[in-house]
C-alpha distance (Angstrom), angle and dihedral (degrees) to the residues before:
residue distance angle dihedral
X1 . . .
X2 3.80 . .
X3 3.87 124.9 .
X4 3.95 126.7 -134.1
X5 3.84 116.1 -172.4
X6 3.56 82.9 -6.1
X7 3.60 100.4 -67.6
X8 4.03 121.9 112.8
X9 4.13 117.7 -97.5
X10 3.33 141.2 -179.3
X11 3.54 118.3 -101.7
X12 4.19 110.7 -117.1
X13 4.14 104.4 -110.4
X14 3.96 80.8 -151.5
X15 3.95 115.2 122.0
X16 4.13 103.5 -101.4
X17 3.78 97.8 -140.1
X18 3.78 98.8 40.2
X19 3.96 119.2 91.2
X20 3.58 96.7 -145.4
X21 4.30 88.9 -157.8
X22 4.16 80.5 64.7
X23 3.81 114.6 103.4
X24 3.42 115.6 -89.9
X25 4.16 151.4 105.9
X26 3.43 124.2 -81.3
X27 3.66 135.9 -176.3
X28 3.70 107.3 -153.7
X29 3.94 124.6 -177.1
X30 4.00 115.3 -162.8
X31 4.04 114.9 -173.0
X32 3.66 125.8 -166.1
X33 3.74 121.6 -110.3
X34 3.95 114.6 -65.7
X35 4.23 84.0 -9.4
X36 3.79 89.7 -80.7
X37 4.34 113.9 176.7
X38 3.62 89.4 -115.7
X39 4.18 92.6 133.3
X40 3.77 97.8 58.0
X41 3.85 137.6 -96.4
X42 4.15 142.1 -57.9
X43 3.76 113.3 -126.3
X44 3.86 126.1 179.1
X45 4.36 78.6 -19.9
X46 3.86 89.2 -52.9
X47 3.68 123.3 123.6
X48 3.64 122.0 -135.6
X49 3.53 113.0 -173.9
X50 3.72 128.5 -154.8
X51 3.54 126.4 -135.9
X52 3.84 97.8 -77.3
X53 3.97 87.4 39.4
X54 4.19 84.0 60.1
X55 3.63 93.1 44.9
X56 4.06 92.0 44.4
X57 3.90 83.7 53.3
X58 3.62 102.4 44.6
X59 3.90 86.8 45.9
X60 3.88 92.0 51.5
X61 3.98 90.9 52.0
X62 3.83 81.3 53.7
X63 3.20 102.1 59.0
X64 3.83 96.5 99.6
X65 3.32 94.6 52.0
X66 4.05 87.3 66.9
X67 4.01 92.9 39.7
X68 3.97 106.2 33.9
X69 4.13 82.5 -170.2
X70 4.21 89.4 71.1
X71 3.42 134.0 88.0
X72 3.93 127.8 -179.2
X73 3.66 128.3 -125.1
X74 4.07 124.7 -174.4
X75 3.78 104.3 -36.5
X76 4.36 128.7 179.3
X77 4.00 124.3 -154.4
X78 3.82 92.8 -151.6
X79 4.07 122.0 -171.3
X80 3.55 92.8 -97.9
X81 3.68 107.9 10.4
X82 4.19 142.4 14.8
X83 3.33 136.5 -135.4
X84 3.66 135.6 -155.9
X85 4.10 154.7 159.3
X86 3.67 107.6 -123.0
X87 4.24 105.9 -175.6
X88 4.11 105.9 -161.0
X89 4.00 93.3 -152.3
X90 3.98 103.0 167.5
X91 4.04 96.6 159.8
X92 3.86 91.1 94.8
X93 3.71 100.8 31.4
X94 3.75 112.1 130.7
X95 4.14 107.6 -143.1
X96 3.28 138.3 152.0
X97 3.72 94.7 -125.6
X98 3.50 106.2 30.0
X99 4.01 87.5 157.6
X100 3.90 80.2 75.8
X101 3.37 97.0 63.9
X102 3.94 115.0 96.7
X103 3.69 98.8 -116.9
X104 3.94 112.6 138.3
X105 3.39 125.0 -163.9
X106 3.45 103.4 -110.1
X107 3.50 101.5 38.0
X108 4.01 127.6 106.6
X109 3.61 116.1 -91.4
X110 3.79 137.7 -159.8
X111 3.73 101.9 0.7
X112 3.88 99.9 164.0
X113 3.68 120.4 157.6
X114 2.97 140.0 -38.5
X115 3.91 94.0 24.5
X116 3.75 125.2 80.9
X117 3.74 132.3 -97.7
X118 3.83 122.2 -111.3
X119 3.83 117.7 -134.1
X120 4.20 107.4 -106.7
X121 3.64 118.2 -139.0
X122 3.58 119.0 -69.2
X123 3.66 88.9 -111.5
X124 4.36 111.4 128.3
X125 3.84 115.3 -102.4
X126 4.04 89.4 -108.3
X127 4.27 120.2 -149.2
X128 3.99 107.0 -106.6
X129 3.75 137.0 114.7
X130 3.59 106.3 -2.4
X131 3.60 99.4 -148.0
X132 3.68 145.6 120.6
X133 3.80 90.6 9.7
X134 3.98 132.0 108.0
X135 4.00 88.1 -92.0
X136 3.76 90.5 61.1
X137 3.43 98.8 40.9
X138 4.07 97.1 53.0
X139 3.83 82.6 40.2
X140 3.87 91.3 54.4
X141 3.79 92.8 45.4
X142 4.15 95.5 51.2
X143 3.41 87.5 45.2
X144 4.22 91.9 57.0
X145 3.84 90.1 40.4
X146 4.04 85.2 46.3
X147 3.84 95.3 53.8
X148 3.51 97.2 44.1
X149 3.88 94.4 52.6
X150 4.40 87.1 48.3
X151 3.93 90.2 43.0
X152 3.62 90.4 56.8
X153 3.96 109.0 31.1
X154 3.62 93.9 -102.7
X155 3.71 114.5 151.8
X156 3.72 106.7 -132.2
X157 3.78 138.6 130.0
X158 3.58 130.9 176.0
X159 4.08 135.3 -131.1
X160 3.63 99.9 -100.6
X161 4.20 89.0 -128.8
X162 2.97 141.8 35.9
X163 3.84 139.5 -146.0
X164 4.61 123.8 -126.6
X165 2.94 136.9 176.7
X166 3.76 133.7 -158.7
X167 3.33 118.5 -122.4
X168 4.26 117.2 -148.4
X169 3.83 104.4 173.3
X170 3.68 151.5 22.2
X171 4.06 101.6 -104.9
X172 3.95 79.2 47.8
X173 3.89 86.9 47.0
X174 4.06 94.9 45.4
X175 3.91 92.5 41.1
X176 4.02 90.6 62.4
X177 3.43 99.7 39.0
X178 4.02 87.3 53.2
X179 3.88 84.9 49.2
X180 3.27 87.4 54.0
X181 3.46 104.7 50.4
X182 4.07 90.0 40.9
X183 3.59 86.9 54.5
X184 3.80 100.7 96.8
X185 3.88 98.0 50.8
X186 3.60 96.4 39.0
X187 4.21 85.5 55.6
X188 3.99 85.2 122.2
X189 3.60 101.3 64.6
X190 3.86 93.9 28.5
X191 4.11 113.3 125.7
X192 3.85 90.9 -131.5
X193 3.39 96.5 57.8
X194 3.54 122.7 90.7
């Protein structure tokens, strides 16, 4: 475990060379603290989702309302976790400042699905403006869910990370969305559940 200002931290789980404001498709899984049934139940491979488990749904749908540069692929509210494709696509996205987005030059641009993802430059994902990247909009999205659930009395709390993954291909692209799907009825042998 690495130090900073000579205290112990944990080490990011985020891929080093990979900008994660770049275009690209990303299959992101986000559990609730200590994998507690907060969002509902499974029955005969059907989710039924409890009022948080709505609210956690509705807010995932919203997400591009909050960051016109996303678009949603298959995504899952689980009883104790969610998971979901979130496609960064800011080649079309109308803004006022579009210089402000963190598009380099050189870097790949709109790989949505079904087509591959080009390698980046080897250059280290550096600390800076955490913005309009996959980090900030998982972060804005716990923190909605999060306020609801204090607002009304709702006891809920949240992993504090969560766990991506890149996605480079269509077969990679069609085998997580079918995981997704087939997440519900395969609730049994899933490795959230309990």
């Amino acid at each position: 475990m690495a130090k900073f200002k000579n205290k112990y931290r944990i080490e990011s789980t985020r891929y080093p060379k990979w900008d994660y404001g770049w275009n690209g498709v990303y299959f992101i899984t986000i559990c609730t603290k200590n994998r507690e049934l907060y969002f509902g139940n499974i029955e005969n491979g059907k989710m039924n989702l409890s009022e948080i488990g709505k609210i956690t749904r509705q807010y995932f749908l919203e997400i591009p309302d909050h960051f016109p540069f996303v678009k949603l692929g298959e995504f899952a509210v689980m009883p104790n976790h969610i998971h979901g494709i979130i496609i960064i696509d800011k080649t079309h996205v109308e803004t006022q400042n579009f210089a402000s987005l963190p598009i380099q030059p050189n870097q790949p641009v709109q790989p949505s699905p079904p087509h591959a993802i080009n390698q980046p430059s080897k250059t280290k994902n550096q600390f800076g403006p955490q913005s309009q990247n996959l980090g900030s909009i998982v972060r804005g999205f716990k923190t909605g869910v999060k306020k609801f659930a204090t607002i009304n009395n709702i006891d809920f709390t949240w992993q504090p990370r969560f766990h991506d993954h890149i996605i480079r291909n269509k077969s990679e692209y069609n085998r997580i969305e079918k995981y997704i799907i087939d997440n519900p009825a395969n609730w049994g042998n899933d490795k959230f559940h309990k």
